[in-house]
C-alpha positions in Angstrom: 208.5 -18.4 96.7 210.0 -17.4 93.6 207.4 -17.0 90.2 208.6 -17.8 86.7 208.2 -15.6 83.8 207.3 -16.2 80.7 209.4 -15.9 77.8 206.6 -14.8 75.2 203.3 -12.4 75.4 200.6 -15.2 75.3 198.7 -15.4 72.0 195.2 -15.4 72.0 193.3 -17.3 69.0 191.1 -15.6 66.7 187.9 -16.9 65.9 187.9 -18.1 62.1 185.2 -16.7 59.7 184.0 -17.2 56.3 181.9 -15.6 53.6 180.8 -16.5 50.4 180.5 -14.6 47.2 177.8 -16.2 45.1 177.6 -14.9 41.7 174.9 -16.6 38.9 173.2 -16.0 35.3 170.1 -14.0 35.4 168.1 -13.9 32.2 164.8 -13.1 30.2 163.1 -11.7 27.8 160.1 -9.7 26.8 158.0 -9.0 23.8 156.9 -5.8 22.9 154.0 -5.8 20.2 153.1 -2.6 18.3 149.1 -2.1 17.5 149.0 0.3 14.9 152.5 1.2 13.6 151.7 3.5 11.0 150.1 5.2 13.4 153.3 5.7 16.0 155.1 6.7 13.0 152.7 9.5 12.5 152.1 10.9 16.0 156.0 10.5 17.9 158.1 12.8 16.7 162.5 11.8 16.1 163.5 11.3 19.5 160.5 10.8 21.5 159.5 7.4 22.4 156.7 5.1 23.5 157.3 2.9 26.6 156.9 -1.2 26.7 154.9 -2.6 30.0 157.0 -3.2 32.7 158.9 -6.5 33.0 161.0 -8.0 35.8 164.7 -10.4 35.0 166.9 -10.6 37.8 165.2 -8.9 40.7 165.2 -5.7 38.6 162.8 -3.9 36.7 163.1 -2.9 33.1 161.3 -1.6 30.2 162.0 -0.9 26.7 161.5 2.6 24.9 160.2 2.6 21.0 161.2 5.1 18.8 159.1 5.1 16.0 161.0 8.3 14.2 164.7 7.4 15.7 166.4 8.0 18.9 167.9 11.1 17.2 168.1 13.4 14.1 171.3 11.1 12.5 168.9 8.3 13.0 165.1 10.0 12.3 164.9 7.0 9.4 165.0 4.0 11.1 163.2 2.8 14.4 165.2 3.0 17.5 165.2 1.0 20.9 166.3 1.5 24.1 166.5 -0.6 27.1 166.4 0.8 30.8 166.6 -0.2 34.0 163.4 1.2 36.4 163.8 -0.1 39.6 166.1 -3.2 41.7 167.6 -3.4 45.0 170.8 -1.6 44.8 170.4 0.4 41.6 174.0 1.9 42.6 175.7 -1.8 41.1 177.1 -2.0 37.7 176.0 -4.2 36.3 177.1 -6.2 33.0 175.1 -7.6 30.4 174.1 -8.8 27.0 171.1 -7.6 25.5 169.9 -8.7 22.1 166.7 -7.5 20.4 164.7 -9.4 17.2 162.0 -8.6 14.7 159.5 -11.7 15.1 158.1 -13.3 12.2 154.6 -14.4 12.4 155.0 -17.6 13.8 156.6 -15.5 17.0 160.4 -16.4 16.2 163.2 -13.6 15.7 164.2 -13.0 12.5 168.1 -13.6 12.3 168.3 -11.2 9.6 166.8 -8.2 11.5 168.6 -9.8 15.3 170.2 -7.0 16.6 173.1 -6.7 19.7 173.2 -4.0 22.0 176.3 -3.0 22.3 176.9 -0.6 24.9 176.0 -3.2 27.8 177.4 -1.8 31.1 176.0 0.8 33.2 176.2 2.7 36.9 173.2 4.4 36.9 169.4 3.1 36.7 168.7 5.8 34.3 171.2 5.3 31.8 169.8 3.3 28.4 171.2 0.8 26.6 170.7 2.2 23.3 169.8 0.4 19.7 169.7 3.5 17.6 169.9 1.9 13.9 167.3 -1.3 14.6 166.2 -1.1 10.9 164.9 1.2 8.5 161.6 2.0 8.3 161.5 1.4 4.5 162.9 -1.7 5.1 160.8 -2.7 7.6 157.6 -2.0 5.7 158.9 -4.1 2.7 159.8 -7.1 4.6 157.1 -8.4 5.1 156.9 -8.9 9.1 154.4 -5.9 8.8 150.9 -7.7 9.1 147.8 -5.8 9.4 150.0 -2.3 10.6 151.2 -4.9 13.9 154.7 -6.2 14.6 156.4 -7.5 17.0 159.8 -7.6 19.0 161.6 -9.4 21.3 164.1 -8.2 23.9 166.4 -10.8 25.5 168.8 -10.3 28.5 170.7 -12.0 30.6 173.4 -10.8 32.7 175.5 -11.6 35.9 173.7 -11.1 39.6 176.4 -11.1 42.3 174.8 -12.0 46.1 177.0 -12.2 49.4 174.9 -14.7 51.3 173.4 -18.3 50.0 169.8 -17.6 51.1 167.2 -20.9 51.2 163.9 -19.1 49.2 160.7 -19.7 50.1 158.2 -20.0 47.1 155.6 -16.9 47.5 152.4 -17.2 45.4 151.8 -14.6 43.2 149.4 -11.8 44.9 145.5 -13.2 44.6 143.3 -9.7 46.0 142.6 -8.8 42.1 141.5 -11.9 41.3 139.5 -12.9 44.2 137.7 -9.2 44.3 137.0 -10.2 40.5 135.1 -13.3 41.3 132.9 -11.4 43.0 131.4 -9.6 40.0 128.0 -10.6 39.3 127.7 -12.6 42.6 123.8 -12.4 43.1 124.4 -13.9 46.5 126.8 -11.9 48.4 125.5 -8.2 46.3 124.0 -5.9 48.4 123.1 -3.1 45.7 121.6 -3.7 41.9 121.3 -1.6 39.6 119.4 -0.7 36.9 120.3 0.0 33.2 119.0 -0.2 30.1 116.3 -2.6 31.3 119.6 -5.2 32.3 120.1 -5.3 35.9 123.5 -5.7 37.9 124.4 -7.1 41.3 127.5 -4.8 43.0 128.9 -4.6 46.3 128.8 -1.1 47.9 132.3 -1.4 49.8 133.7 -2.7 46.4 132.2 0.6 44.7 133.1 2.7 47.1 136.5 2.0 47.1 136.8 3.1 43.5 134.8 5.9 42.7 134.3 9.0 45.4 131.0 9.4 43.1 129.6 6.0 44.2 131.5 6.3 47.4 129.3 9.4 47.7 125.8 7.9 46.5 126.3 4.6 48.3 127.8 5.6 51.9 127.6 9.2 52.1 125.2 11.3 53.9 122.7 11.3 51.2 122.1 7.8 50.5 118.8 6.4 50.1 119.4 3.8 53.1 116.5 1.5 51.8 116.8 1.5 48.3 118.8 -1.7 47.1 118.0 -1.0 43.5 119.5 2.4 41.9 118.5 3.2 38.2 121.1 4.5 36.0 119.9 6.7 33.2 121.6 8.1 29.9 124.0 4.7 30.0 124.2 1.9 27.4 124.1 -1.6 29.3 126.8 -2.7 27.9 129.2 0.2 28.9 127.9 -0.2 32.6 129.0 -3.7 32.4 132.3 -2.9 31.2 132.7 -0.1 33.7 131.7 -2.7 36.3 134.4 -5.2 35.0 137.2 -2.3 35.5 135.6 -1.7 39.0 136.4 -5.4 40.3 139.4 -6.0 38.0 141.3 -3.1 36.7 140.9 -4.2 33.6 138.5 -3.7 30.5 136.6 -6.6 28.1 138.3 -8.0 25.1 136.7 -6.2 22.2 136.1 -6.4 18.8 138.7 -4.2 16.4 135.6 -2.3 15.1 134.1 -1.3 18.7 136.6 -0.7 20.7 136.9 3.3 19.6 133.3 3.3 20.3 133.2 1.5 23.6 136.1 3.6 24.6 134.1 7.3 24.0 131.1 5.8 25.6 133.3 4.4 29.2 135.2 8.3 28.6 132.0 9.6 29.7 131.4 6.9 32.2 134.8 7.3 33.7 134.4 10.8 34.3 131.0 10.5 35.8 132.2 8.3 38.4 135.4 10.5 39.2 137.8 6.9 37.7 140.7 8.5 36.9 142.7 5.1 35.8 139.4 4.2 33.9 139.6 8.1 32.1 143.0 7.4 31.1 143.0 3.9 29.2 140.1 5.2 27.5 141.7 7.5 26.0 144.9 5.4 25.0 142.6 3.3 23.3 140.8 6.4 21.6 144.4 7.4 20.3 145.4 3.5 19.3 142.3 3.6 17.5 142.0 7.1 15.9 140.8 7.5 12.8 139.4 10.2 10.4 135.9 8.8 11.0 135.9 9.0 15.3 138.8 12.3 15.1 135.8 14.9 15.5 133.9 13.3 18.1 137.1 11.7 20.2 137.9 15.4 20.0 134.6 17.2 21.6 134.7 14.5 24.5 138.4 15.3 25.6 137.0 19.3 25.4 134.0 18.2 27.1 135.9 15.6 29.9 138.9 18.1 30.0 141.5 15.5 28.9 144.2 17.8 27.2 146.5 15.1 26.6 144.0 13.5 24.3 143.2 16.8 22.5 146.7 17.0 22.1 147.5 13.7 20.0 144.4 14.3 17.7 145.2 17.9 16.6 148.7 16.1 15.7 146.7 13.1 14.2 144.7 16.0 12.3 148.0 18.3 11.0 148.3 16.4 8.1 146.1 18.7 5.1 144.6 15.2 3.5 143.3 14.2 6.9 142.5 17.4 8.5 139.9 17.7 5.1 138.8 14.3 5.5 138.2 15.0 9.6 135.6 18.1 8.3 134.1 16.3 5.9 132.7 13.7 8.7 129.8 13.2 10.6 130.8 14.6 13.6 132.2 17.6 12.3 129.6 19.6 12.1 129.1 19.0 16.1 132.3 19.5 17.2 132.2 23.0 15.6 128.9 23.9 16.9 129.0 23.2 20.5 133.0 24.2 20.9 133.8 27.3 18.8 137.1 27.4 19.9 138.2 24.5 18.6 136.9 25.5 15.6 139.3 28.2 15.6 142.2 26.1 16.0 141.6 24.2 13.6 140.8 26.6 11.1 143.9 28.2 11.6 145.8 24.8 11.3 144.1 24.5 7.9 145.5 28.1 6.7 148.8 27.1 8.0 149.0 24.2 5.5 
């Protein structure tokens, strides 16, 4: 029986595929307010720079960088901006984009005049900036009149193209609720299982919650040497009112709305408080509101508690705040002068010798 060949190889089908490249508009924007310009001008030296909070367009982070002084020498008369990319998934893409920042007016709109295009919009690397280096002037700035009580305001708007290989369905995700929840807490008579006493005001806490932000109250609460019985601890050498806010950082991270004239205060007061309690978060917004706030009036005093609470970063900005001869004079001639030099010498010396330098 004879078998037939055949006259060509078989061909075997391949199976068919298909991807698609999706690519769409991200964009955003984010206002940076500045609390005390005069003040930035005075303390950031031509090219260093103040950061922005952290905002999010596109699935990356960004923030912006202030330059109060310039981003450079060639540029030490105007304010400066820069624009940088912190974090994303897959930092390694370029990434194209057009970035705009504005002056806002009072009402919160951008001032066409002073609307500015960055123009170097393109970038490998998460860490390169996208730089503004001539924003405006500073003398013009100041006579424009979008300077209102030393505060102004700008606005950073992006947008730019985000290339994904898959077509995902997204599910809505609430934002995260822990802060917010542990925050209702505070105060809660009913659920407390520690008071305490201050200043003839008593509080309701929670030990675990206490615990799990201070290793002092940690300590006092849970450790070894707790008083096992005692649901009611007094707290001496404290101002009610700076217990309360210390309590309100404890359950929310975050500090009471003050008044302009209080907040300096409040902050030198929760300085102390912080360090007590071993906060270190707590230690350092106090004192970035004692340098927002810094004047000749609170520069002694702000200056024995960062001695006194070891926080050389403080001491540091107010012996800058203090270089200038009319303010250094003013500084001595204040209240708290006279304390500062008595109970730390050596900051006397310092700043005597900063005096005979000028």
């Amino acid at each position: 029986m004879s078998t037939k060949k055949s006259g060509a190889a078989d061909v075997q089908s391949s199976p068919s595929s298909c991807s698609t490249i999706v690519v769409t508009e991200a964009s955003g924007h984010h206002v940076l307010k500045i609390d005390g310009y005069t003040r930035t001008t005075m303390m950031v030296a031509t090219g260093e720079h103040l950061d922005s909070g952290e905002f999010h367009v596109g699935g990356y982070a960004w923030h912006l960088r202030y330059y109060p002084n310039g981003y450079d020498q060639e540029f030490s008369s105007s304010i400066s901006f820069a624009l940088v990319r912190t974090a994303g998934a897959g930092d390694n893409v370029r990434l194209h984009a057009r970035a705009k920042i504005s002056l806002l007016d009072l009402a919160g709109e951008p001032v066409a005049r002073y609307s500015q295009p960055v123009d170097k919009c393109s970038t490998s690397k998460a860490s390169d900036p996208w730089v503004c280096k001539s924003f405006i002037e500073r003398d013009e700035l100041e006579k424009s009149g979008h300077v209102v009580g030393d505060r102004l305001a700008v606005r950073c708007d992006l947008t730019f193209n985000v290339q994904d290989r898959l077509v995902r369905e997204l599910v809505a995700v609430p934002p995260p609720l822990l802060r917010r929840h542990i925050g209702e807490l505070l105060g809660d008579a009913r659920t407390s299982d520690v008071r305490f006493k201050v200043g003839g005001e008593t509080f309701p806490a929670h030990r675990c919650v206490l615990a799990a932000r201070s290793p002092v109250f940690r300590a006092e609460l849970l450790g070894p040497m707790r008083e096992h019985a005692a649901t009611t601890i007094r707290v001496d050498d404290m101002d009610a009112a700076v217990f309360a806010a210390l309590l309100r950082f404890v359950y929310t991270d975050e500090l009471p709305e003050l008044d302009g004239g209080s907040v300096a205060a409040m902050a030198q007061h929760l300085l102390v408080a912080a360090d007590r309690y071993d906060m270190e978060r707590l230690k350092k917004v106090c004192e970035d509101k004692m340098v927002r706030h810094l004047d000749v009036g609170t520069a002694a005093t702000s200056l024995a508690l960062a001695e006194q609470h070891d926080c050389p970063e403080l001491k540091k900005a107010i012996l800058r705040f203090m270089a200038s001869p009319a303010r250094l004079k003013a500084v001595m001639a204040s209240d708290g002068y006279e304390h500062l030099v008595t109970s730390f010498p050596s900051i006397a010396t310092e700043i005597l010798a900063m005096f005979a330098a000028h």
